[in-house]
C-alpha positions as CSV (number, residue, x, y, z in Angstrom):
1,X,-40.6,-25.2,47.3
2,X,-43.0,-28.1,47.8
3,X,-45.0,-28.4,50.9
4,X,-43.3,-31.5,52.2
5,X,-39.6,-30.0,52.5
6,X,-40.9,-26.3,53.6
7,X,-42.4,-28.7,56.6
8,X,-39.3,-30.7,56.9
9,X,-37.2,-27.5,57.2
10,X,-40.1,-25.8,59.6
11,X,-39.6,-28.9,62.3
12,X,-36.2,-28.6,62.1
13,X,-36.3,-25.4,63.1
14,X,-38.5,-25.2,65.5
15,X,-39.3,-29.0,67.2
16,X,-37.4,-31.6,68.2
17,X,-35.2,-34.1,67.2
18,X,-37.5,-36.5,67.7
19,X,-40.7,-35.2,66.1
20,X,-38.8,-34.5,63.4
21,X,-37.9,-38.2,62.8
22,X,-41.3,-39.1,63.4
23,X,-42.1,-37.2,60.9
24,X,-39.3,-37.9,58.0
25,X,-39.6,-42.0,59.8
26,X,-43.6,-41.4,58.2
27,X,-42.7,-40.5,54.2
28,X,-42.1,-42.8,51.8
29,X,-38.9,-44.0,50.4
30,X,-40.6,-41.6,46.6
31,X,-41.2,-38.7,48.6
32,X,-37.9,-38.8,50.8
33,X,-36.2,-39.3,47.3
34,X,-38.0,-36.5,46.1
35,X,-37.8,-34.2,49.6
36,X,-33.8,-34.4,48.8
37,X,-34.1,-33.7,45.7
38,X,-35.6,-30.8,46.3
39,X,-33.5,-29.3,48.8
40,X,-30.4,-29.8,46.8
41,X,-31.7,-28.1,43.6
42,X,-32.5,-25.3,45.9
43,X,-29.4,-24.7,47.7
44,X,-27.5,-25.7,44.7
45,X,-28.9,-22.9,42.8
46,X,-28.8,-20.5,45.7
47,X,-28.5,-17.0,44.2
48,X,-27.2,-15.7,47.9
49,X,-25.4,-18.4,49.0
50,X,-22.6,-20.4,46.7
51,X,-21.3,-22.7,49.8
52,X,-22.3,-26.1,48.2
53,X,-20.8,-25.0,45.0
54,X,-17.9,-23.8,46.8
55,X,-17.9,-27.6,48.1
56,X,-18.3,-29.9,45.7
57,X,-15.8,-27.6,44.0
58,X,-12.9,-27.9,46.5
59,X,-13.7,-31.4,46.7
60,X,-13.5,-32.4,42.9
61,X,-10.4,-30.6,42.5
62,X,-8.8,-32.1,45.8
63,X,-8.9,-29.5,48.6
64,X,-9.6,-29.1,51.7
65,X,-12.4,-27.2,51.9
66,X,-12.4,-24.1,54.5
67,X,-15.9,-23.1,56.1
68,X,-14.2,-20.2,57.4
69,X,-15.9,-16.6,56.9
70,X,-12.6,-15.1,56.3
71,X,-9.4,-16.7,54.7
72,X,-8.9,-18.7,51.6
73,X,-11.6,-21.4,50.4
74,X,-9.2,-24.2,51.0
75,X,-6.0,-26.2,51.1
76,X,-3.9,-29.5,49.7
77,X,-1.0,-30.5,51.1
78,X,1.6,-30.8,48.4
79,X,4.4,-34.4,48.6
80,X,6.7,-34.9,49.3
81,X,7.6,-31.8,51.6
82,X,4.1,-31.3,53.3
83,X,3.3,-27.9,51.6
84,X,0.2,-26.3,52.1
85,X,-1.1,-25.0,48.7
86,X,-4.1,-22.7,49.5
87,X,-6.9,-21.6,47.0
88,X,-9.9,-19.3,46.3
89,X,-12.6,-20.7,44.6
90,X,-15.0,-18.8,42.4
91,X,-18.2,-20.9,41.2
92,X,-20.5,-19.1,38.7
93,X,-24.3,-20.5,38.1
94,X,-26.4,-19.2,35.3
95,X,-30.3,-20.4,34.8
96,X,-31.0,-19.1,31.6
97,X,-28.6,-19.6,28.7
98,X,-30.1,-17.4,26.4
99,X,-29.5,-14.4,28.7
100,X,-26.3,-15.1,30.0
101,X,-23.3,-17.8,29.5
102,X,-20.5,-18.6,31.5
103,X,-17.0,-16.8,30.4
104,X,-14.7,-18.6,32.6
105,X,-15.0,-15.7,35.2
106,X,-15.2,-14.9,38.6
107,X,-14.3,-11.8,40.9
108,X,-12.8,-10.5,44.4
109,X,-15.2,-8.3,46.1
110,X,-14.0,-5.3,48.1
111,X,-10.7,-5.9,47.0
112,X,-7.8,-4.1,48.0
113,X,-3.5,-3.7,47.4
114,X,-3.1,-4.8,50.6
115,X,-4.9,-8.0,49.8
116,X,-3.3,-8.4,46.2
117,X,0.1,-8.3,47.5
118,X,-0.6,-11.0,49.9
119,X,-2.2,-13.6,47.4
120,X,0.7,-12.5,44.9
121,X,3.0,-13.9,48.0
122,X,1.3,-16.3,49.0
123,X,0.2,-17.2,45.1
124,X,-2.6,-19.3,45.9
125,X,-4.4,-21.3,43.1
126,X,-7.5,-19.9,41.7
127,X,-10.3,-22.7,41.1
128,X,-13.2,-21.5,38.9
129,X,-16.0,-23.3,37.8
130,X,-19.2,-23.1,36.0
131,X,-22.6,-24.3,36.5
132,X,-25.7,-24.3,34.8
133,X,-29.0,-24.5,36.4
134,X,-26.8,-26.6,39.4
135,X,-25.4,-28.8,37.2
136,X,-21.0,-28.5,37.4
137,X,-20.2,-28.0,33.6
138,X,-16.3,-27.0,34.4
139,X,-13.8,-26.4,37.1
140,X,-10.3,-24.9,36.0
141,X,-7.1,-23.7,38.2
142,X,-4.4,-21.5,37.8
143,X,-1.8,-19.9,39.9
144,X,-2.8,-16.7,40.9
145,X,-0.2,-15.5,39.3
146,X,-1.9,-15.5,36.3
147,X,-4.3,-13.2,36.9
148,X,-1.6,-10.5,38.2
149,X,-1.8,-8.3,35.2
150,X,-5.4,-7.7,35.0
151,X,-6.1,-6.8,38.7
152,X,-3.1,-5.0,38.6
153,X,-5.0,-2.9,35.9
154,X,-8.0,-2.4,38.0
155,X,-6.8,-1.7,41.3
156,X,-4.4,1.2,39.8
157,X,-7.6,2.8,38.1
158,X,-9.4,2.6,41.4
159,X,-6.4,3.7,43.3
160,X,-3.9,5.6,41.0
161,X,-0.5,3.9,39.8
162,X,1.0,4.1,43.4
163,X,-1.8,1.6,44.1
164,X,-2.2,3.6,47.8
165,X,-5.6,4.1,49.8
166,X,-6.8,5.8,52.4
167,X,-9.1,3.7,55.0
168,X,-12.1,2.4,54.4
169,X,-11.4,2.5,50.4
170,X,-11.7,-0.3,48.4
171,X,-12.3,-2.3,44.8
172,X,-15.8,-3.2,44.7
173,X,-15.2,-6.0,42.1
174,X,-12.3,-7.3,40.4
175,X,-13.2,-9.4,38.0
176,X,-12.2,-11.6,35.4
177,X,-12.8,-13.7,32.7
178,X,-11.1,-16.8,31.2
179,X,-9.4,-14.4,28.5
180,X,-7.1,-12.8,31.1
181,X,-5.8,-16.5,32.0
182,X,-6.1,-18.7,28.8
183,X,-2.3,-18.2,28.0
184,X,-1.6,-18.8,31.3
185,X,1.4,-21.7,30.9
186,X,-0.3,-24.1,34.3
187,X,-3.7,-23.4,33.7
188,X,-5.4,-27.0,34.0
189,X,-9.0,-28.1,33.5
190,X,-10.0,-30.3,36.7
191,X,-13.1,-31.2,35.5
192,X,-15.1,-31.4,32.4
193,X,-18.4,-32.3,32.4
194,X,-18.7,-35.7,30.0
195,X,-21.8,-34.3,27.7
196,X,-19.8,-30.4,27.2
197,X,-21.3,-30.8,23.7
198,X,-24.7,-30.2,25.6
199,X,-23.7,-27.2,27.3
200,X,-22.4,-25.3,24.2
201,X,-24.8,-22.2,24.0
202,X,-24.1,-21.8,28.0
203,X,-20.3,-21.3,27.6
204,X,-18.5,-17.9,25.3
205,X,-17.0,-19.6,21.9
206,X,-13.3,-19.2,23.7
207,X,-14.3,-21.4,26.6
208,X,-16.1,-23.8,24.8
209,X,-13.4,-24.3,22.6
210,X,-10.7,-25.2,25.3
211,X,-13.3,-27.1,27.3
212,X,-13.9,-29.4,24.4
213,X,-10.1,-29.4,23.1
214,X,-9.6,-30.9,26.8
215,X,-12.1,-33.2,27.1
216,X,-10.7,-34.7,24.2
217,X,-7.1,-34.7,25.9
């Protein structure tokens, strides 16, 4: 982090409003550019936090977006009755292509029945996306429907087939991958970034494929 944000941040957090305007009033338009910059390619490529991915995610795809601890991500009301549609969102960034690529996947953490049979009732859309180094390579939805089969699978392997748990038990991760949803009759891309072709090591073959079929549709 460059010496000009960490101080930024530091009289935030501990001086005033003014003296911190003073200061920010004192850089030039290069280095305030540049300060910005800065920050958002940290937080962007947060490895503890995902909330800005979270956001611009929601907001591409046209949510609402929820900065709730608990609860879905977000919401869109649905015409002409007024509907609210709610929806997890699971954002993936990788940094280093060579070591990883994005699969299309994302995961519920601490997951339990209880929990699956509410988001098979409420069936929520699932929004994934993909970034790479910050940058938004793909965002796709689907019902959560979709994905009923393979977290189905998990939890009865955690839990046995009667899917029952005693308290304090729980799935660590349920995850997925764009394999358990590609067949998946409303699964829609939202976004696809206009240079995919330059992402193409960063993505599996599968993913790639439909990302490119799409951005051609």
């Amino acid at each position: 982090m460059n010496e000009t944000l960490l101080k930024a941040i530091q009289l935030y957090a501990t001086a005033t409003s003014d003296e911190l305007l003073r200061f920010l009033n004192g850089l030039s338009k290069p280095t305030l550019i540049g300060l910005f910059t800065d920050l958002l390619t940290f937080y962007m490529n947060d490895k503890n936090s995902s909330k800005l991915r979270e956001l611009i995610t929601a907001v591409i795809s046209g949510y609402e977006f929820s900065t709730e601890k608990l609860g879905y991500n977000g919401y869109k009301t649905v015409a002409p009755d007024g509907v609210k549609v709610f929806c997890e969102i699971k954002p993936k960034n990788i940094d280093n292509c060579n070591k990883k690529k994005l699969n299309g996947g994302g995961s519920f953490n601490d997951y339990t029945p209880e929990r699956f049979e509410k988001d098979l009732k409420e069936n929520l859309n699932i929004v994934v996306s993909g970034f790479v180094r910050g940058k938004l390579v793909y965002i796709l939805e689907f019902p959560f429907a979709c994905l009923k089969d393979c977290i189905e699978l998990k939890l009865k392997k955690r839990f046995g087939e009667s899917m029952h748990r005693r308290s304090g038990e729980y799935l660590r991760s349920a995850s997925f991958s764009f394999k358990n949803y590609k067949n998946c009759p409303r699964l829609k891309a939202v976004y696809v970034n206009p240079k995919i072709s330059q992402f193409e090591k960063c993505l599996s073959r599968e993913l790639y494929s439909f990302l490119k079929r799409a951005s051609h549709g």
